[in-house]
VOGU-892012 format. One line per 5 residues: number of its first residue (from 1); their letters; for each residue x, y, z of C-alpha. Coordinates in nm, 3 decimals, always signed. Layout:
VOGU-892012
NUM = a = X:Y:Z | ...
This chain:
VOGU-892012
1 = xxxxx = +2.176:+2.746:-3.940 | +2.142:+2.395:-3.871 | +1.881:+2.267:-3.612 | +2.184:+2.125:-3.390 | +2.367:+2.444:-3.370
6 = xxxxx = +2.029:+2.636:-3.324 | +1.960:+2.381:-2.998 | +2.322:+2.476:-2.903 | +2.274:+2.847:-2.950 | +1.960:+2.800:-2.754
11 = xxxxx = +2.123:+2.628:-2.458 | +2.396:+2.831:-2.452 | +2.193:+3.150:-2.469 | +1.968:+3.004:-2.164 | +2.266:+2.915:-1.927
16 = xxxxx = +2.433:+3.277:-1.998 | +2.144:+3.385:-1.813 | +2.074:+3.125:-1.544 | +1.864:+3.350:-1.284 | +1.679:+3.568:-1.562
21 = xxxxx = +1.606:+3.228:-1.707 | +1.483:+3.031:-1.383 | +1.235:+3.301:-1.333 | +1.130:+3.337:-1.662 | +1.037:+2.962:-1.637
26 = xxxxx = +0.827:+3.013:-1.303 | +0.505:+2.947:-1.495 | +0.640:+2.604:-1.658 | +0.805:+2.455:-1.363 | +0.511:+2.513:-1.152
31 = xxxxx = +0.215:+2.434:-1.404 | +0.403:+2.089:-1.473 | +0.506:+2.051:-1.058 | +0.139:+2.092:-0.990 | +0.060:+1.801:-1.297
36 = xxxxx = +0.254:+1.589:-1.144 | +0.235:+1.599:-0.774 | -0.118:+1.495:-0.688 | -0.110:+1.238:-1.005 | +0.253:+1.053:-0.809
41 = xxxxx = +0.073:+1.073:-0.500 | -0.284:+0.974:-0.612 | -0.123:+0.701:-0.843 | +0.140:+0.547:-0.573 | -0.123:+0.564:-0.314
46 = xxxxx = -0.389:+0.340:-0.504 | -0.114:+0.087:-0.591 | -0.022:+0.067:-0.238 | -0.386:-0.018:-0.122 | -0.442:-0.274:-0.434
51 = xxxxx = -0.114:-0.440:-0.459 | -0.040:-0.459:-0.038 | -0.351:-0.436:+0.147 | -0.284:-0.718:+0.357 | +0.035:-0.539:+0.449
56 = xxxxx = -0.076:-0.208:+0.472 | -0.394:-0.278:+0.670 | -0.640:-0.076:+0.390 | -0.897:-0.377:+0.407 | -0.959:-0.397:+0.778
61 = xxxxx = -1.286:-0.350:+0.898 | -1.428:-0.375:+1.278 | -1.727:-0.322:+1.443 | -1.779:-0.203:+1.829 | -2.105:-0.100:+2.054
66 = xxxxx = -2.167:+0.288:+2.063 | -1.966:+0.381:+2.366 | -2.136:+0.659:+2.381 | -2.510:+0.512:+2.357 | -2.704:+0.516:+2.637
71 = xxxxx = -2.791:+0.239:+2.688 | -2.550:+0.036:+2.558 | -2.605:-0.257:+2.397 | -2.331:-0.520:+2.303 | -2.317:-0.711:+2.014
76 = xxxxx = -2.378:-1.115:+2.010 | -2.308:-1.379:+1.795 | -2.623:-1.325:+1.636 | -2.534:-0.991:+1.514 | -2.192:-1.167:+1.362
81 = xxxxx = -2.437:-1.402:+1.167 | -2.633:-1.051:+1.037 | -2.280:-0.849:+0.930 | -2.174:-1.199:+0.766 | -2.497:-1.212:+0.583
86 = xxxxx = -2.478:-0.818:+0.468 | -2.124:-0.861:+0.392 | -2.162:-1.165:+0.161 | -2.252:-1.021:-0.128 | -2.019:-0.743:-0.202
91 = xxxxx = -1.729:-0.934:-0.363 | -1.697:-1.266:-0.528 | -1.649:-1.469:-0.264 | -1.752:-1.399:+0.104 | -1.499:-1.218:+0.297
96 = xxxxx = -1.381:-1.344:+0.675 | -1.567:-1.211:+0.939 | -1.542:-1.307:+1.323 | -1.644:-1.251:+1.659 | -1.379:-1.118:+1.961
101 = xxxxx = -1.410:-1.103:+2.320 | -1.180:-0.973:+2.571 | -1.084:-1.229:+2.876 | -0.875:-1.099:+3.030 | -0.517:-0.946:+3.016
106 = xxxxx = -0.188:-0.919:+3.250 | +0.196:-0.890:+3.284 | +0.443:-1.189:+3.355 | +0.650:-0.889:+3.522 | +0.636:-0.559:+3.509
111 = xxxxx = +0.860:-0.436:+3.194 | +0.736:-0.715:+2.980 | +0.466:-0.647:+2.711 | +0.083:-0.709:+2.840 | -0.050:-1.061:+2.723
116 = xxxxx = -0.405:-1.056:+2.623 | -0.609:-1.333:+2.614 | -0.931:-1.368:+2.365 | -1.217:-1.561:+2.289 | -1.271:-1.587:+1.859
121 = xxxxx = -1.483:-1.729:+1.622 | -1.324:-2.022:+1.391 | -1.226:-1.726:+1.137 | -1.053:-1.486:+1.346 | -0.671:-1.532:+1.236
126 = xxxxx = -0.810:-1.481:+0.892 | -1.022:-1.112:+0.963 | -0.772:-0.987:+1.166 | -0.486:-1.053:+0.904 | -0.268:-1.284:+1.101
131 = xxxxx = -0.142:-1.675:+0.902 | -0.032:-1.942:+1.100 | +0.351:-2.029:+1.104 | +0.315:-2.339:+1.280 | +0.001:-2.566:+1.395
136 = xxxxx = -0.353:-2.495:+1.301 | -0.698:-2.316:+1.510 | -0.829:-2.495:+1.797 | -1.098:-2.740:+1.656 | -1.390:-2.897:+1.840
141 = xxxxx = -1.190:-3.222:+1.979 | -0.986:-3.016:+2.145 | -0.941:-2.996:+2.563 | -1.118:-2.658:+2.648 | -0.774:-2.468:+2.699
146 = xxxxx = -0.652:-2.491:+2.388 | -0.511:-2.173:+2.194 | -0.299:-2.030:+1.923 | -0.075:-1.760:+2.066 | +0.050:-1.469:+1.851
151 = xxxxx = +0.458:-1.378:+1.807 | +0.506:-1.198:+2.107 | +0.365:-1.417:+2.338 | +0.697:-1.658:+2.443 | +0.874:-1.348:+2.465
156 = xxxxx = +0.614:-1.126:+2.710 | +0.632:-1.477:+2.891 | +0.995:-1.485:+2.983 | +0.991:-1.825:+2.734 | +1.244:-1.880:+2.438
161 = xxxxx = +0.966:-2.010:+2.239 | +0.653:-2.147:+2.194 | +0.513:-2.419:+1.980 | +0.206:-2.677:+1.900 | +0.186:-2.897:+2.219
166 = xxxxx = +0.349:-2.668:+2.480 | +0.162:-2.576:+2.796 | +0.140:-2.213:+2.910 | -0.041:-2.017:+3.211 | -0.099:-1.672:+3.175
171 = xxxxx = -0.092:-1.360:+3.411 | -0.398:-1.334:+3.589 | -0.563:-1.665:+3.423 | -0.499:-1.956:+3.680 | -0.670:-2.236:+3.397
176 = xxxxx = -0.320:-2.397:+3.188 | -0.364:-2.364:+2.822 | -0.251:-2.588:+2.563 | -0.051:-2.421:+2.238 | -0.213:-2.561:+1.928
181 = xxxxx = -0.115:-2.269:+1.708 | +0.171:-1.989:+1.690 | +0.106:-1.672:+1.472 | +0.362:-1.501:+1.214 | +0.496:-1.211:+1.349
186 = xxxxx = +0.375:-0.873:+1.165 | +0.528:-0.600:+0.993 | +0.669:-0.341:+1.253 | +0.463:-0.080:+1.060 | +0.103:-0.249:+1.051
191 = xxxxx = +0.146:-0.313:+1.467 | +0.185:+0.056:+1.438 | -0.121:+0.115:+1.257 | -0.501:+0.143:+1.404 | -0.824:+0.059:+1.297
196 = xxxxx = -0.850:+0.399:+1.140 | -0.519:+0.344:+0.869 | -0.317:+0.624:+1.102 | +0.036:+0.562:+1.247 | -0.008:+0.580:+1.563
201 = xxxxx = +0.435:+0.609:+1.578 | +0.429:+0.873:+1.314 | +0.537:+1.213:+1.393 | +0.237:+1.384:+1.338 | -0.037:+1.145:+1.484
206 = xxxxx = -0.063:+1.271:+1.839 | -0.043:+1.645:+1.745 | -0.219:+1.654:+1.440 | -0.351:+1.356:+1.330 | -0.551:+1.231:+1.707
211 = xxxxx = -0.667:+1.571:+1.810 | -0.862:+1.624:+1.431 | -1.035:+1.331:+1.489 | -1.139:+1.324:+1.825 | -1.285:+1.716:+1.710
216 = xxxxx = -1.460:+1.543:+1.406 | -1.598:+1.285:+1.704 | -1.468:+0.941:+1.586 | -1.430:+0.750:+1.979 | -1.128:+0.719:+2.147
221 = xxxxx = -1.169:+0.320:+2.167 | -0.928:+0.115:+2.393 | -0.790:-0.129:+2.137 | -0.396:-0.194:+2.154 | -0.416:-0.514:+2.225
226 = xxxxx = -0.455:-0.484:+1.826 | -0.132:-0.417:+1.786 | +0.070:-0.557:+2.034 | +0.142:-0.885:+1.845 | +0.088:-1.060:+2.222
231 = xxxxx = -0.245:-1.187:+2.207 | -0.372:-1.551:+2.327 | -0.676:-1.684:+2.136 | -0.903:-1.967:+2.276 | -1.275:-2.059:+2.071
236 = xxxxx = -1.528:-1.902:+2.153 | -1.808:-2.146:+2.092 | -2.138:-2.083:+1.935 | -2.327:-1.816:+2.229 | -2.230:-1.518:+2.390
241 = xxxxx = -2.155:-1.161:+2.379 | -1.895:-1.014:+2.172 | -1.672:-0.701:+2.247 | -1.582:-0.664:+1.843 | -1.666:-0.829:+1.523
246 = xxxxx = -1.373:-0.752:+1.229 | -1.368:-0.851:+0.884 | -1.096:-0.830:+0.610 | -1.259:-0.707:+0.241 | -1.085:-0.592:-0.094
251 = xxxxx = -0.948:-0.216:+0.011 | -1.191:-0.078:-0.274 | -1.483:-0.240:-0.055 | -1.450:-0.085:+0.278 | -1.655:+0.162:+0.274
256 = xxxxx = -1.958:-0.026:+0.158 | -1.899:-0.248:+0.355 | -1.879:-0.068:+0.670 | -2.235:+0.078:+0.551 | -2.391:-0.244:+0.496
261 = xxxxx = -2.286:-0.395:+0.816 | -2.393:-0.098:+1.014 | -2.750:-0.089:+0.836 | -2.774:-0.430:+0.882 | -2.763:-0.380:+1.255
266 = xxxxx = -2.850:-0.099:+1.324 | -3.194:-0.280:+1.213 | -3.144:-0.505:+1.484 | -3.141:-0.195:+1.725 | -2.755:-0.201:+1.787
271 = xxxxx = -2.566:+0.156:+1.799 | -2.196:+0.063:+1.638 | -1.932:+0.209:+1.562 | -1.784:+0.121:+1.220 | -1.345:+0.141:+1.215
276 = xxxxx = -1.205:+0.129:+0.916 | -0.925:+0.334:+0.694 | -1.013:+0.651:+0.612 | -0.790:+0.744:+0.320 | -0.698:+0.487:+0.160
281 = xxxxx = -1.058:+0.392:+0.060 | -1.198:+0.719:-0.056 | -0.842:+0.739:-0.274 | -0.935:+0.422:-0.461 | -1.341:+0.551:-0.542
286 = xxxxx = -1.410:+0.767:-0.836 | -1.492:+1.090:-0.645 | -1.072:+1.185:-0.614 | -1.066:+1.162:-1.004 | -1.211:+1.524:-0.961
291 = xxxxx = -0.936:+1.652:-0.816 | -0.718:+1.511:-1.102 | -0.914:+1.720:-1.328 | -0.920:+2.066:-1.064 | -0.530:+2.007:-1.099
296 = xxxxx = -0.511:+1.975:-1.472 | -0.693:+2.319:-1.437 | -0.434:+2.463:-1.227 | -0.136:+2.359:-1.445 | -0.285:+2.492:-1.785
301 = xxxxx = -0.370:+2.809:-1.519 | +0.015:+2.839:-1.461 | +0.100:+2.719:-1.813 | -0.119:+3.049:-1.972 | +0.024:+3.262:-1.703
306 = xxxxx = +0.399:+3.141:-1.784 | +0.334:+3.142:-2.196 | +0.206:+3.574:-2.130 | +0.498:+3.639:-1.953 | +0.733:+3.438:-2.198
311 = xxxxx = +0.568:+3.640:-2.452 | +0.643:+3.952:-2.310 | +1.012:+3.871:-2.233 | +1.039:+3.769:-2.551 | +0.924:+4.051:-2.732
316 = xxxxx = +1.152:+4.237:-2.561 | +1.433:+4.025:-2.622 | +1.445:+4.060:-2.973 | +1.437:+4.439:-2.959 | +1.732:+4.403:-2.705
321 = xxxxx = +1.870:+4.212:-3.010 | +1.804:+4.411:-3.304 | +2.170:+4.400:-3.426 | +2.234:+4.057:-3.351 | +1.914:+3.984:-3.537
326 = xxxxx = +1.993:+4.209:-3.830 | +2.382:+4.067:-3.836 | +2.236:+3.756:-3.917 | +2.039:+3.906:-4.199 | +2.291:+4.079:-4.338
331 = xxxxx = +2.490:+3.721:-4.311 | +2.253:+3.536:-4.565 | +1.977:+3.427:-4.314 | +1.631:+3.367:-4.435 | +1.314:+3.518:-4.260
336 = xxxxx = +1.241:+3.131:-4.170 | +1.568:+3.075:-3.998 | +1.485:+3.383:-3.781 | +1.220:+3.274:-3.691 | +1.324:+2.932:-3.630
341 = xxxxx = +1.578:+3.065:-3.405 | +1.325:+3.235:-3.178 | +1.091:+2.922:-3.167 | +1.342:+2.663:-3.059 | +1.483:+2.891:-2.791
346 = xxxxx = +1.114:+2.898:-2.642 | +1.084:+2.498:-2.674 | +1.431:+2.476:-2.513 | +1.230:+2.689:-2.234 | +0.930:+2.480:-2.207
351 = xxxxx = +1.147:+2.161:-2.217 | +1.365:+2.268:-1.944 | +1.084:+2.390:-1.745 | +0.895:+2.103:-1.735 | +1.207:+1.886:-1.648
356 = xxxxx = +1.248:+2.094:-1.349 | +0.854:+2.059:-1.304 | +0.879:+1.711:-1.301 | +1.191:+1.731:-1.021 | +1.000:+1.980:-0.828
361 = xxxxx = +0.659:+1.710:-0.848 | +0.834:+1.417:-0.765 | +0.992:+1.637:-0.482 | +0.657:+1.774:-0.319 | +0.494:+1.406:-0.336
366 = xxxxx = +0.832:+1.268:-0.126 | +0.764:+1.510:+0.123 | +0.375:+1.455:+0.148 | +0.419:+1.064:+0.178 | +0.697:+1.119:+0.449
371 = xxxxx = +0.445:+1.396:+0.622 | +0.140:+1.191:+0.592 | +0.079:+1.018:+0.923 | -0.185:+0.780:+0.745 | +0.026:+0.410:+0.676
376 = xxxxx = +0.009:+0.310:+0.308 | +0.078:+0.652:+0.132 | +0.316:+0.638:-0.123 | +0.396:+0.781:-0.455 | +0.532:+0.700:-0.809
381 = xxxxx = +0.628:+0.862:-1.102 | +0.336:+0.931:-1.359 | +0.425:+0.870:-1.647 | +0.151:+0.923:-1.890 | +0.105:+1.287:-1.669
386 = xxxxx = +0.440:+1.357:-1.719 | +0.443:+1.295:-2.109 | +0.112:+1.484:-2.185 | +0.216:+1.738:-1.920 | +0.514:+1.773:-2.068
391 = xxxxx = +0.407:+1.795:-2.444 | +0.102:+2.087:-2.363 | +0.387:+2.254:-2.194 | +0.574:+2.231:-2.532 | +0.300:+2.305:-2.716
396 = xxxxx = +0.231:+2.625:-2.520 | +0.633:+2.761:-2.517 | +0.590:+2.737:-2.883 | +0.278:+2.927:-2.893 | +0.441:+3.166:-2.650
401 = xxxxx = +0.700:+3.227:-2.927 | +0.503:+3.314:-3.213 | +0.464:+3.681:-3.135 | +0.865:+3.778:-3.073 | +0.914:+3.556:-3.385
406 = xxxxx = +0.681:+3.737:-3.587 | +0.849:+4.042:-3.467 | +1.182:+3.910:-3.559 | +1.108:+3.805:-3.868 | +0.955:+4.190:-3.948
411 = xxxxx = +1.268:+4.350:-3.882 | +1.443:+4.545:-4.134 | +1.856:+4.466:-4.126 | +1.898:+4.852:-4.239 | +1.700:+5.011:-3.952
416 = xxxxx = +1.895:+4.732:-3.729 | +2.214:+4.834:-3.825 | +2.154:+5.239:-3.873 | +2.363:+5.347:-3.624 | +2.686:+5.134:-3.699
């Protein structure tokens, strides 16, 4: 019989039987499903951090007092000058770093969005991920009120606009200011996002997400001003205590980062608090690559598990199909076609299964990202899992075959056909 019409045969043979089939492929869908699911999330995630940190917020970094020390001790511009100096040398060029402090905030009435007002270090736009769209940061021949003002700012004013040269007051702040700068506005999703990576919009974030981490003890820190797009920024000059020093490093970085800077003063007898992304960091280090390999583990698990109970089935398949079996036989067909017979029906097994493996993967890692309250998650389709996943499945469907085909191949037409 001709490979083509023993594919057919195959097909045709599996859809007869589409329920007995689907569970006899139980092992196979979920061994590959279980190949590819952490590998499209794992994979998609790491992309997202690498190729849109900026937009994703997976490089932020910031640095507050210990609320909870006793006493507690705020942070000056001399402990900016120590995190710059331990941040310096983990990249190849020096990453921005500034100083913040809070002024002051206030409403122009009483449904408009809160205007805060903040003093910054020349490199402040840059650490906290904001660009200019129009005018430049206040520089030192400036009048003493001058600022850059972020999107949000004409609008939480009552004002159609605001540009380079236009004079504002602000809520609670009698001095006038003069606009030297105006902010892009940000992506909807990164206002959404805190110093932590999490959505603070998602779903999940205040009944999952919040409560874990206020039981694993991270502070509750008051910082939406962050993320309210509406923030007023005047220099800060060169004394002076800050309320927060941030810093923008490669995503892969973070977490060193956040330990240098917190050794560095912590030396200088300062208890801090270090914000920065949780996930997305510890996704991009070496240590996940583990769980790769505990998954590969799992999917050869359900791969052995599926091949025994192929094995079985198949057995006793061919003594369901003695006569058909000895028919052939008795038609002119070799031992080899027999036998080829049974081995491509168990590849067309393992190659179905594993293309419903790779729709239930891709599947499971859809609804993780959309479940995952942490901003940046995302997934793709592996495809170097998929292949190899794909080909071991193979690879074990045909083993899985060998024993009914042996059997098949041992039958004896007369004994098949004895009671015709």
């Amino acid at each position: 019989m001709p490979w083509t019409e023993l594919l057919r045969a195959s097909v045709s043979r599996l859809l007869r039987r589409p329920v007995a089939s689907l569970l006899l492929l139980q092992g196979t869908v979920w061994g590959v499903a279980v190949a590819i699911f952490p590998a499209a999330v794992l994979e998609g995630t790491r992309q997202s951090a690498l190729t849109r940190g900026a937009a994703v917020g997976a490089g932020r970094l910031a640095l507050v007092a210990d609320p909870t020390a006793a006493p507690r001790t705020p942070l000056t511009v001399a402990d900016l000058t120590r995190v710059e100096r331990a941040l310096a040398g983990l990249g190849s060029a020096p990453p921005p770093v500034a100083g913040v402090r809070r002024l002051g905030s206030g409403r122009a009435r009483p449904d408009a969005p809160e205007v805060t007002l903040l003093a910054g270090t020349p490199r402040t736009l840059e650490a906290r991920g904001l660009t200019l769209a129009a005018g430049r940061w206040p520089g030192p021949d400036d009048p003493p009120g001058a600022c850059v003002v972020e999107a949000r700012v004409a609008e939480a004013l009552g004002r159609p606009a605001l540009g380079p040269g236009d004079a504002l007051r602000l809520p609670g702040h009698p001095e006038p200011l003069l606009v030297v700068g105006v902010a892009r506005a940000r992506d909807p999703a990164l206002l959404r996002t805190d110093d932590l990576g999490f959505d603070t919009g998602h779903g999940l974030y205040e009944s999952v997400a919040r409560p874990f981490l206020l039981a694993m003890g991270v502070p509750s820190v008051r910082d939406g001003w962050k993320r309210s797009d509406a923030c007023v920024y005047v220099a800060l000059g060169d004394a002076g205590e800050l309320d927060w020093i941030l810093a923008r490093l490669d995503p892969p970085l973070v977490l060193r980062g956040a330990e240098a800077a917190r050794d560095a003063l912590g030396a200088a007898g300062r208890a801090v608090v270090a914000l920065h992304p949780l996930v997305l960091p510890v996704l991009l280090g070496d240590e996940v690559d583990r769980f790769g390999r505990v998954s590969w583990a799992m999917f050869l698990a359900c791969l052995v598990m599926g091949a025994v109970v192929i094995a079985h089935v198949g057995l006793l398949s061919v003594l369901e199909r003695t006569r058909e079996l000895a028919l052939r036989r008795v038609e002119g067909a070799t031992r080899p076609g027999v036998a080829a017979q049974i081995l491509v029906e168990g590849g067309v097994l393992a190659v179905v299964g594993s293309l419903l493996g790779f729709a239930l993967g891709a599947g499971l890692a859809e609804l993780r990202v959309r479940l995952e309250p942490v901003h940046g998650f995302d997934w793709v389709f592996p495809t170097g899992h998929a292949l190899a996943a794909a080909l071991v499945a193979l690879g074990v469907g045909l083993l899985a075959a060998l024993l009914p085909a042996w059997r098949a191949v041992r039958l004896d037409p007369v004994e098949g056909l004895a009671d015709e």
